[in-house]
Backbone as JSON Lines, residues from 0, in Angstrom:
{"i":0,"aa":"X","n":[105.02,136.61,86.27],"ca":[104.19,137.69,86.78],"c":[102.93,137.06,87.38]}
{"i":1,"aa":"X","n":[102.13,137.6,88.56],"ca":[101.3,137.03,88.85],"c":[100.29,137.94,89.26]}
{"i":2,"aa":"X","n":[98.93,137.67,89.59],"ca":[97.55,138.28,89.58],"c":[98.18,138.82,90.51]}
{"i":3,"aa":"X","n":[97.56,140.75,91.19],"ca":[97.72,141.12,92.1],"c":[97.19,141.08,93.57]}
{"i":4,"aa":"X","n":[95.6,140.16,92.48],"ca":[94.19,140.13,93.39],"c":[94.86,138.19,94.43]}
{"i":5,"aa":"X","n":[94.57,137.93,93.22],"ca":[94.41,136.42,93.38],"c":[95.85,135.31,93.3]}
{"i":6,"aa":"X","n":[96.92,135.86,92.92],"ca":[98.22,135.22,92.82],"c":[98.24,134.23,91.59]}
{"i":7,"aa":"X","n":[97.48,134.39,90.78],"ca":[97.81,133.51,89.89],"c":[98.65,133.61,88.97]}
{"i":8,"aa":"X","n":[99.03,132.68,88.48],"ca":[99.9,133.29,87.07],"c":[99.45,134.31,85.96]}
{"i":9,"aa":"X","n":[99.99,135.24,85.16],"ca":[99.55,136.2,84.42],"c":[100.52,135.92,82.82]}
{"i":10,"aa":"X","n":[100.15,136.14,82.15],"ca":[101.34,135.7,80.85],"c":[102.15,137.16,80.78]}
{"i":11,"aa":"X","n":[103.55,137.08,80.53],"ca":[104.53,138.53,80.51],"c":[104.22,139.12,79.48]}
{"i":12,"aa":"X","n":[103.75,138.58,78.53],"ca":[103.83,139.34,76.97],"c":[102.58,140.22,76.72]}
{"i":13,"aa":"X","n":[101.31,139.21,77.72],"ca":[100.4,140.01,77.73],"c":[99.7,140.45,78.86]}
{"i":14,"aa":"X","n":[99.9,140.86,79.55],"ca":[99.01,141.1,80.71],"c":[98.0,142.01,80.66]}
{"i":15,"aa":"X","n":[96.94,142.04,81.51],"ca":[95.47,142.33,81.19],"c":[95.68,143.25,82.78]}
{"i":16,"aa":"X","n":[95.57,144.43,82.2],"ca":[95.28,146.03,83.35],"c":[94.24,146.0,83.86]}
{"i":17,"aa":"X","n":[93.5,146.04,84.72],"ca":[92.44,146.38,85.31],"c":[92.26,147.69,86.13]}
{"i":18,"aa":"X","n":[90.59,148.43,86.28],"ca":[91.2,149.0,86.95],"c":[89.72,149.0,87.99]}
{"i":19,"aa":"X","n":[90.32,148.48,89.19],"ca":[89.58,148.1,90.46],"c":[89.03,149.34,91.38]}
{"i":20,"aa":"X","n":[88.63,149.15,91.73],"ca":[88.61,150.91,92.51],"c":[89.33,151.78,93.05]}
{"i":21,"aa":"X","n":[89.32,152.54,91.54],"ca":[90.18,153.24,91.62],"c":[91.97,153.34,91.47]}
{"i":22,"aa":"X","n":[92.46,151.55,91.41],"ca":[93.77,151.45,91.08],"c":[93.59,150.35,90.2]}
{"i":23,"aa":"X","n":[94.68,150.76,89.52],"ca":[95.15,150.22,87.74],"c":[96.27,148.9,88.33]}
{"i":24,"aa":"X","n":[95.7,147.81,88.38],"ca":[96.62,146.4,88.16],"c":[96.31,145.58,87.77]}
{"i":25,"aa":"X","n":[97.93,144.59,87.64],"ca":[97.74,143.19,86.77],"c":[96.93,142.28,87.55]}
{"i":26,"aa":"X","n":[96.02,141.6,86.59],"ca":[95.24,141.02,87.02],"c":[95.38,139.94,85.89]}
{"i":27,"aa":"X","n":[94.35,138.99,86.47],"ca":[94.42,137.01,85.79],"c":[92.88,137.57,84.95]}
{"i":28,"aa":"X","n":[92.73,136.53,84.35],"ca":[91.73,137.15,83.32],"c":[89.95,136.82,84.44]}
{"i":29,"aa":"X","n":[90.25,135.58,85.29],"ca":[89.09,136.04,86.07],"c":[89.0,137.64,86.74]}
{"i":30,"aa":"X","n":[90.08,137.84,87.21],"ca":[89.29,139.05,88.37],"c":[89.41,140.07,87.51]}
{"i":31,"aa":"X","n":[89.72,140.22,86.25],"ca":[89.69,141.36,85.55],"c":[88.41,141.81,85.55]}
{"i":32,"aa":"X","n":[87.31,141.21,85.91],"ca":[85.79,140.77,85.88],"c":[84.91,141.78,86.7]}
{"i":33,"aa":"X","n":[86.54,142.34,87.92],"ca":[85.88,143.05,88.78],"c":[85.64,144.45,88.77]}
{"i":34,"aa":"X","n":[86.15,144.91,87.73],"ca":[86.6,146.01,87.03],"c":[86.89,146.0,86.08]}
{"i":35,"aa":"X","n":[86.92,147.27,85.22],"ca":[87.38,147.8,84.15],"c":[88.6,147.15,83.46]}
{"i":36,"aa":"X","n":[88.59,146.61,82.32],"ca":[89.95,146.84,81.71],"c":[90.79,147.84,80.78]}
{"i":37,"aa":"X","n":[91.87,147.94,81.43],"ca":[92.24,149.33,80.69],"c":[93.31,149.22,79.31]}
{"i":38,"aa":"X","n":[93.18,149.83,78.66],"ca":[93.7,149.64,77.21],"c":[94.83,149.93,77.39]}
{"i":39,"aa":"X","n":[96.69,148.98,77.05],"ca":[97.68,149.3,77.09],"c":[98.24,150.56,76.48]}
{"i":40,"aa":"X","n":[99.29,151.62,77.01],"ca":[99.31,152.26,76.41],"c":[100.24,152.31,75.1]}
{"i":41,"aa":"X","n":[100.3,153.08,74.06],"ca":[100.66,152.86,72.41],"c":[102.32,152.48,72.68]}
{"i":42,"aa":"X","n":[102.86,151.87,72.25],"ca":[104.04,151.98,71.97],"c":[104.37,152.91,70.8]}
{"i":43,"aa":"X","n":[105.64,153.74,71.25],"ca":[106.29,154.49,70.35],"c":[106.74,154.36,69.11]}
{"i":44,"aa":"X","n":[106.22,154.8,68.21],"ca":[106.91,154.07,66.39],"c":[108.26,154.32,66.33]}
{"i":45,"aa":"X","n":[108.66,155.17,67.1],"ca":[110.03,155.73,66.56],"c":[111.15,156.24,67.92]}
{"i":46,"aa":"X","n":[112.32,156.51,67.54],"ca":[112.96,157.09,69.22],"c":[112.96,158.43,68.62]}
{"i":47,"aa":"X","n":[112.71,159.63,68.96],"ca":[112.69,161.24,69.16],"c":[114.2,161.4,69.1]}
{"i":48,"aa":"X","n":[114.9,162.43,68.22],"ca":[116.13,162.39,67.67],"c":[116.75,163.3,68.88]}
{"i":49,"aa":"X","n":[116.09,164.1,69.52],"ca":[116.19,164.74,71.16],"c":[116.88,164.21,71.4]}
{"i":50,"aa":"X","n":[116.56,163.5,72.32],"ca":[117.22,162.41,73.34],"c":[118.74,162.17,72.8]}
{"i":51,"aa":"X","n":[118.6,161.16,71.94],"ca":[119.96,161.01,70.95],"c":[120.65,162.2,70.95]}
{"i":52,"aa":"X","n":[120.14,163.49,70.86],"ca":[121.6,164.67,70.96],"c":[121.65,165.11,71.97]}
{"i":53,"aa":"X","n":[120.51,164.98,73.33],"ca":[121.43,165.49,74.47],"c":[121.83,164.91,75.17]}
{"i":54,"aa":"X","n":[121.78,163.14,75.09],"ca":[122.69,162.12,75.6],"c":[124.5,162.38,75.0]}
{"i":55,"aa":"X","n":[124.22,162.62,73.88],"ca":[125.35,162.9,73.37],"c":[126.15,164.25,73.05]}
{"i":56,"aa":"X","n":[125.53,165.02,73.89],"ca":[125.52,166.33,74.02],"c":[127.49,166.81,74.93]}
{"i":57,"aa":"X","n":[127.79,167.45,74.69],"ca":[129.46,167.56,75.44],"c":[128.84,168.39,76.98]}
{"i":58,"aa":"X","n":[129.21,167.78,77.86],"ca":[128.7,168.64,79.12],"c":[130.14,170.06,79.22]}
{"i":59,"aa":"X","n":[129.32,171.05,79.67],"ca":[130.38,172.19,79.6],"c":[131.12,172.96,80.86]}
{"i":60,"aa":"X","n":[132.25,172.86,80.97],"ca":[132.97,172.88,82.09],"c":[133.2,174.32,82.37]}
{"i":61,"aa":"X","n":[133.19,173.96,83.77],"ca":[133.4,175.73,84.11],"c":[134.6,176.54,84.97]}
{"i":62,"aa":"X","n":[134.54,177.68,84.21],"ca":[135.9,177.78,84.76],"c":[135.66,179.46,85.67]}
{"i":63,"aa":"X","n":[136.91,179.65,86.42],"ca":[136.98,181.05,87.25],"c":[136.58,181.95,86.67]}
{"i":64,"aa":"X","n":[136.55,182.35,84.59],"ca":[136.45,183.02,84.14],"c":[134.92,183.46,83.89]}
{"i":65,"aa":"X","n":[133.96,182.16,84.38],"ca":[132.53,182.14,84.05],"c":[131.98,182.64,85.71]}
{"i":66,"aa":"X","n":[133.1,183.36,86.42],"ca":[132.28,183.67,87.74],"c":[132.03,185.43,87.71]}
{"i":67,"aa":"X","n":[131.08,185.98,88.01],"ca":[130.59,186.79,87.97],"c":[132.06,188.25,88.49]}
{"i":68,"aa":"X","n":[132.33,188.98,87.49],"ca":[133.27,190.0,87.99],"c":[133.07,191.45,88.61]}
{"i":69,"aa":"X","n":[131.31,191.25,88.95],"ca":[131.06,192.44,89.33],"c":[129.85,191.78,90.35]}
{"i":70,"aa":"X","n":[129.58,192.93,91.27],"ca":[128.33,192.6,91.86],"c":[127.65,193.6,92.57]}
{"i":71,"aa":"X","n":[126.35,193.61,92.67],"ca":[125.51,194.8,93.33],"c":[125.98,195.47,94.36]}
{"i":72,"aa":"X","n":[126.11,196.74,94.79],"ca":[126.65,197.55,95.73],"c":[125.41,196.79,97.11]}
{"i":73,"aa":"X","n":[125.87,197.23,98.05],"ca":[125.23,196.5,99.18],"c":[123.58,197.57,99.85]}
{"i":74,"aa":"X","n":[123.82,198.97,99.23],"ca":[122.68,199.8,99.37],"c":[122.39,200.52,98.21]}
{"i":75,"aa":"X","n":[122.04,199.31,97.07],"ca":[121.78,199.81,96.06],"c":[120.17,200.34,95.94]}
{"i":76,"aa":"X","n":[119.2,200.31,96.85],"ca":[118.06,200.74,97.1],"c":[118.21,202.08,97.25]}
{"i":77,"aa":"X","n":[118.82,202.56,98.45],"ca":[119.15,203.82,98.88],"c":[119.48,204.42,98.05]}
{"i":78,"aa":"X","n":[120.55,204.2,97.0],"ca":[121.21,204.77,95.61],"c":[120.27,205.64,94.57]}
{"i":79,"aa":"X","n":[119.32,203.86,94.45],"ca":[118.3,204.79,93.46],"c":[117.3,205.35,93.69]}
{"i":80,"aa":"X","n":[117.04,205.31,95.07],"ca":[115.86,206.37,95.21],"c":[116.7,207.89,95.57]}
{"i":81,"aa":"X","n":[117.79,208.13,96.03],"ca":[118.19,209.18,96.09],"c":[118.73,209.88,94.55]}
{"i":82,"aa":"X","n":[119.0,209.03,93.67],"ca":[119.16,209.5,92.35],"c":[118.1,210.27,92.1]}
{"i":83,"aa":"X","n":[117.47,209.06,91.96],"ca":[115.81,209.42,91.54],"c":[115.06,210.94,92.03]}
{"i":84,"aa":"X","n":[115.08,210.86,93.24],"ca":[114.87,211.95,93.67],"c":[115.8,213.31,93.64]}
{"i":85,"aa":"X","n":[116.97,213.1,93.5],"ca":[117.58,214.58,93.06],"c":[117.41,214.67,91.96]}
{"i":86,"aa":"X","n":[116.84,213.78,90.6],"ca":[116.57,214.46,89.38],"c":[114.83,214.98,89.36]}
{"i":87,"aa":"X","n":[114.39,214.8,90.14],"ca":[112.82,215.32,90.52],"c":[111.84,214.39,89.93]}
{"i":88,"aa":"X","n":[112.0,213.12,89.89],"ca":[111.37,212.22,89.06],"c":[110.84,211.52,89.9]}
{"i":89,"aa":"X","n":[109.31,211.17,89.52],"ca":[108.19,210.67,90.09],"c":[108.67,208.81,89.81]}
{"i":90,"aa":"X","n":[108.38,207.73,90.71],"ca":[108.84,207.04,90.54],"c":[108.24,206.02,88.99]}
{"i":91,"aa":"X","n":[106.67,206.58,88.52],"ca":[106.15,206.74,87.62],"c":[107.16,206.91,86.42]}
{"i":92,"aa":"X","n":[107.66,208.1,86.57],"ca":[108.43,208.85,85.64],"c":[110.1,207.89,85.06]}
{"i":93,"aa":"X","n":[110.23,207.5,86.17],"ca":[111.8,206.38,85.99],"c":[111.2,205.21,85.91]}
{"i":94,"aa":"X","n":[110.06,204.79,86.03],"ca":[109.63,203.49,85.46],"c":[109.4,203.22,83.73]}
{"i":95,"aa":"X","n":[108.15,204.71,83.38],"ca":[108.54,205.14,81.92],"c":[109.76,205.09,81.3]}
{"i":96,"aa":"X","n":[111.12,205.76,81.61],"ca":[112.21,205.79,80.87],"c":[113.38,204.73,80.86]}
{"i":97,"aa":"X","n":[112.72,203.52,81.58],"ca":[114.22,202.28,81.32],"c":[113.08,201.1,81.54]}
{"i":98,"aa":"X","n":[111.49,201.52,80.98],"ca":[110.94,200.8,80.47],"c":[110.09,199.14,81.51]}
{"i":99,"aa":"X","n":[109.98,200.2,82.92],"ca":[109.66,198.4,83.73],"c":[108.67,199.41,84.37]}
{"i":100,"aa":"X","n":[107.67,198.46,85.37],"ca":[106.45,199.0,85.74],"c":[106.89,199.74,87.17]}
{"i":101,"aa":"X","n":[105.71,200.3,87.52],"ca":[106.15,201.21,88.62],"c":[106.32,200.1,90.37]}
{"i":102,"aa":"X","n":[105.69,199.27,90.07],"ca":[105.88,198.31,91.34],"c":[107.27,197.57,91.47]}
{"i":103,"aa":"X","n":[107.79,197.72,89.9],"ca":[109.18,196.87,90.18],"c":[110.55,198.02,90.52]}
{"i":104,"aa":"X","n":[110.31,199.43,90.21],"ca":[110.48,200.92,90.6],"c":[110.65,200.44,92.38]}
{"i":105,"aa":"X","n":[109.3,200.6,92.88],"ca":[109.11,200.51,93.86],"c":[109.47,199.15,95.09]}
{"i":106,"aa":"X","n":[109.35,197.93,94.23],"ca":[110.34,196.79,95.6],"c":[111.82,196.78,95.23]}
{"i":107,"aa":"X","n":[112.33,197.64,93.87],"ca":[113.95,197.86,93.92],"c":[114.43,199.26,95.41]}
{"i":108,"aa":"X","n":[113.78,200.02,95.24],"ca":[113.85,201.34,96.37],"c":[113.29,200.97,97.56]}
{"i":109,"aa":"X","n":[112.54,199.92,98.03],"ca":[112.43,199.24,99.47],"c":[113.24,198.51,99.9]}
{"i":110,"aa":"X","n":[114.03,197.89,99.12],"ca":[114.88,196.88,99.33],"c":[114.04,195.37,99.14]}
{"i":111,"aa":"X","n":[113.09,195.16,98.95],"ca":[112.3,193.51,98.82],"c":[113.04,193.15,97.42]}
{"i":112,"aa":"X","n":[113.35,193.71,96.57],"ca":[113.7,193.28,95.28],"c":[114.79,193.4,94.74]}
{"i":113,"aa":"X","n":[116.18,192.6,94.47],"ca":[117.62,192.87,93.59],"c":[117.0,192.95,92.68]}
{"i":114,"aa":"X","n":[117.55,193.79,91.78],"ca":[117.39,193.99,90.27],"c":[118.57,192.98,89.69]}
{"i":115,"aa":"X","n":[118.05,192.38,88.74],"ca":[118.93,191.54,87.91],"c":[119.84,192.38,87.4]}
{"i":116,"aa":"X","n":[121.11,191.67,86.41],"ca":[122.23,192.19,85.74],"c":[121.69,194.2,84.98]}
{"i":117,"aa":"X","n":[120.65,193.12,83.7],"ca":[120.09,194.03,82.83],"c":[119.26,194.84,83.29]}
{"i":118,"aa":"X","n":[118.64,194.89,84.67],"ca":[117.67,196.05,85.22],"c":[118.69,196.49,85.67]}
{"i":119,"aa":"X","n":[119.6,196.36,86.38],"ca":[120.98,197.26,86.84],"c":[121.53,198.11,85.95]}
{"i":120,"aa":"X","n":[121.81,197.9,85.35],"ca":[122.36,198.61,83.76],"c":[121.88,199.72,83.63]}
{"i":121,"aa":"X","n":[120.48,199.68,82.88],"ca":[119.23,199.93,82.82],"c":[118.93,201.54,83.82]}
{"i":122,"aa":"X","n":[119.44,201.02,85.12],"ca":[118.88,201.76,86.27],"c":[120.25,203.21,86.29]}
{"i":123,"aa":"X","n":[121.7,202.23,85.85],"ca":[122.72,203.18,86.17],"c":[122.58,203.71,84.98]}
{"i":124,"aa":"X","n":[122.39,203.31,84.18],"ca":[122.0,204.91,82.43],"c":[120.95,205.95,82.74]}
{"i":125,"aa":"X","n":[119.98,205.42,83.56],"ca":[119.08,206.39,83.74],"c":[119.16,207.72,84.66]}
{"i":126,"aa":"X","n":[119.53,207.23,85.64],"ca":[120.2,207.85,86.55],"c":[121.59,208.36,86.76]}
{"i":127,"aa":"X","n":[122.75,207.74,85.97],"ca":[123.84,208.22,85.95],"c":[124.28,208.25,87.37]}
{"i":128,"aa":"X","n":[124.15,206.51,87.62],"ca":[124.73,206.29,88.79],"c":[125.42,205.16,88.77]}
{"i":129,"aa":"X","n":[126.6,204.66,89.73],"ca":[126.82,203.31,89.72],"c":[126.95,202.28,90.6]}
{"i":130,"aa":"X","n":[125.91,201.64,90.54],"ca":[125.33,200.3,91.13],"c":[126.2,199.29,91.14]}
{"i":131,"aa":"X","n":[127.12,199.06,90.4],"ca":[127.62,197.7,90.39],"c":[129.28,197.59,90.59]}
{"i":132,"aa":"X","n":[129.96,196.91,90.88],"ca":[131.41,197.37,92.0],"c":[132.31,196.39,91.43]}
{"i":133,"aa":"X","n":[133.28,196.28,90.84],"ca":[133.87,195.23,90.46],"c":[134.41,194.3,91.67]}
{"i":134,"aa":"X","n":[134.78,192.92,91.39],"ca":[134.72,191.87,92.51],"c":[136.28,191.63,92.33]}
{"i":135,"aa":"X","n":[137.17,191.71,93.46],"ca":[138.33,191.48,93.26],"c":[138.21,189.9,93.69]}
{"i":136,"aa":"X","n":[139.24,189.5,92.92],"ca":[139.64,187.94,92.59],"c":[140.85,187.63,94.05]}
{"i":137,"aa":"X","n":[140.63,186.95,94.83],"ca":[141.25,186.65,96.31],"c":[142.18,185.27,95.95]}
{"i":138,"aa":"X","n":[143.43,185.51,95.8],"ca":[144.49,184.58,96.14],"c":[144.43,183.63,97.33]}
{"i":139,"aa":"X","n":[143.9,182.48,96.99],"ca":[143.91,181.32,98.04],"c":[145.23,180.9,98.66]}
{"i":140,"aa":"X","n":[145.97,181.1,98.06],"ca":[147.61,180.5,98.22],"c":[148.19,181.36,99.92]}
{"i":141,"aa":"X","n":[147.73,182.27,99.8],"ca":[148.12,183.37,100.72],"c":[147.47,182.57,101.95]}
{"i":142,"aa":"X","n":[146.62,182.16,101.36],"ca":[145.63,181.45,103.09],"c":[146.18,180.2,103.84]}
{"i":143,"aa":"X","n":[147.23,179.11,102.75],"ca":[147.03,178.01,103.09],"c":[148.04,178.21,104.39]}
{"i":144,"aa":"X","n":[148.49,179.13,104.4],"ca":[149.84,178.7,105.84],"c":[149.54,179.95,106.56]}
{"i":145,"aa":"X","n":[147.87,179.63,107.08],"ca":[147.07,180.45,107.85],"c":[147.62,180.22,109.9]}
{"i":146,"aa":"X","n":[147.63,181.02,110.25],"ca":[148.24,180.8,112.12],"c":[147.37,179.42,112.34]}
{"i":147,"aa":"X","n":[146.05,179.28,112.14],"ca":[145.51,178.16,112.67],"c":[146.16,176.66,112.17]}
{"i":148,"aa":"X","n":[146.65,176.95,111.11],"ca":[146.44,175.79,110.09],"c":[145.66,175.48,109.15]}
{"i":149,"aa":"X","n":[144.57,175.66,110.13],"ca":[143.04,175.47,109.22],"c":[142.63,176.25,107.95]}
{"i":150,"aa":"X","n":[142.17,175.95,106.77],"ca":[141.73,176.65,106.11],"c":[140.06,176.98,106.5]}
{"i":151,"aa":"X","n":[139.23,177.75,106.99],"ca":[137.75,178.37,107.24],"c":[137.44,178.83,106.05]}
{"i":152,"aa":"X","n":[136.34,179.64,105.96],"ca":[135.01,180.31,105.27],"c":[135.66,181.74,105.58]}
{"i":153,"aa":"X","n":[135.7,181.51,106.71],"ca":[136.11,183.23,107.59],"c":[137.37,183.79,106.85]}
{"i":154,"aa":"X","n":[138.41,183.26,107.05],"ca":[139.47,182.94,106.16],"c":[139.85,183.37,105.02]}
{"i":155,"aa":"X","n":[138.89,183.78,104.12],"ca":[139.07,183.61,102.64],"c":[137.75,184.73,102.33]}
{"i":156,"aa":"X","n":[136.81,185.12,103.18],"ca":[135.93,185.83,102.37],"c":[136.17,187.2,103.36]}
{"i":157,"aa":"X","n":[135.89,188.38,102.76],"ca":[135.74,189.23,103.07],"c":[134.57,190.03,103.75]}
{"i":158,"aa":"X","n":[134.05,190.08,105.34],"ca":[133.16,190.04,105.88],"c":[132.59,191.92,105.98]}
{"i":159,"aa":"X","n":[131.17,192.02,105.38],"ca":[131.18,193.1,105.46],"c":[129.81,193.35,106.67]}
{"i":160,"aa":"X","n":[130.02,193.93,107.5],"ca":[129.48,194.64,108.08],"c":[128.49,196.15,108.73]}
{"i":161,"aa":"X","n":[127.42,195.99,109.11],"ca":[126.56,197.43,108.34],"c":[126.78,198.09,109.66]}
C-alpha cells in the first residue's frame, strides 16, 4: 500500500487515515501532518445472526397460481361515483363508511388514483357494486402455429379499446 499524497510505502496492517481537505486517505506518517487523523472504524465483535438466515434463506418460486385472478374494471371511477350518487351520498359520507379520507374518495372518482385490492373490496360492500372482473387464463398453445409463424405481444393479449 502506498501514501496517496507522497507514494511512499504505508504498512497494510496499519495504515494511518487522514483527512486532508475535506477527503479521508491513506497517508505515510509524514503527510498525515497535513491534516487530521481519523480514528479507524470499530470492528465488529460478532457476525449478526440476520445475515446467516437470509443467506440461507430458500428463495420462493413462482408459479401461474400466484398471478393475480381478477382485475379492476377499466371505468371503475365512473362506477363509483355513479353508485355513490344514486345512493345520495356526499362523497364525505362514503369516505366515513369504508373508513378512508375524502381526498382518496375523490382521486378514486377522477380517475388519478387505482384503488388497491382492499380499497376495492371496501368500495364494492359499500356500494353494492362490482369493480373487479375475473381474468380469464389464455392458452398459449393455441398461438404457437399462428399464420405468421411468429409468436407477438399482439398475439396473445387481448386488446381493449375505448
Amino acid at each position: 500500500m502506498e501514501c496517496e499524497i507522497c507514494g511512499k510505502p504505508v504498512p497494510e496492517h496499519n495504515p494511518i487515515r487522514a483527512k486532508i481537505e475535506g477527503s479521508v486517505m491513506v497517508v505515510c506518517k509524514e503527510c498525515s501532518k497535513l491534516g487530521t487523523i481519523q480514528k479507524a472504524p470499530p470492528k465488529p465483535r460478532y457476525v449478526q445472526q440476520k445475515n446467516k438466515q437470509q443467506k440461507n434463506a430458500p428463495r420462493r418460486n413462482y408459479s401461474r397460481r400466484d398471478e393475480p385472478s381478477e382485475e379492476l374494471i377499466e371505468d371503475f371511477d365512473i362506477q363509483v361515483r355513479k353508485a355513490r350518487e344514486s345512493k345520495d351520498w356526499s362523497r364525505e359520507q362514503l369516505g366515513k363508511k369504508i373508513n378512508e379520507r375524502v381526498s382518496v374518495i375523490t382521486r378514486i372518482e377522477t380517475g388519478k388514483m387505482t384503488p388497491d385490492v382492499k380499497l376495492t373490496k371496501k368500495l364494492e360492500k359499500a356500494l353494492n357494486i362490482t369493480l373487479l372482473e375475473k381474468v380469464n387464463n389464455v392458452d398459449l398453445n393455441q398461438f404457437i402455429n399462428s399464420s405468421s409463424g411468429e409468436r407477438t405481444l399482439g398475439n396473445i393479449m387481448k386488446i381493449k379499446r375505448k
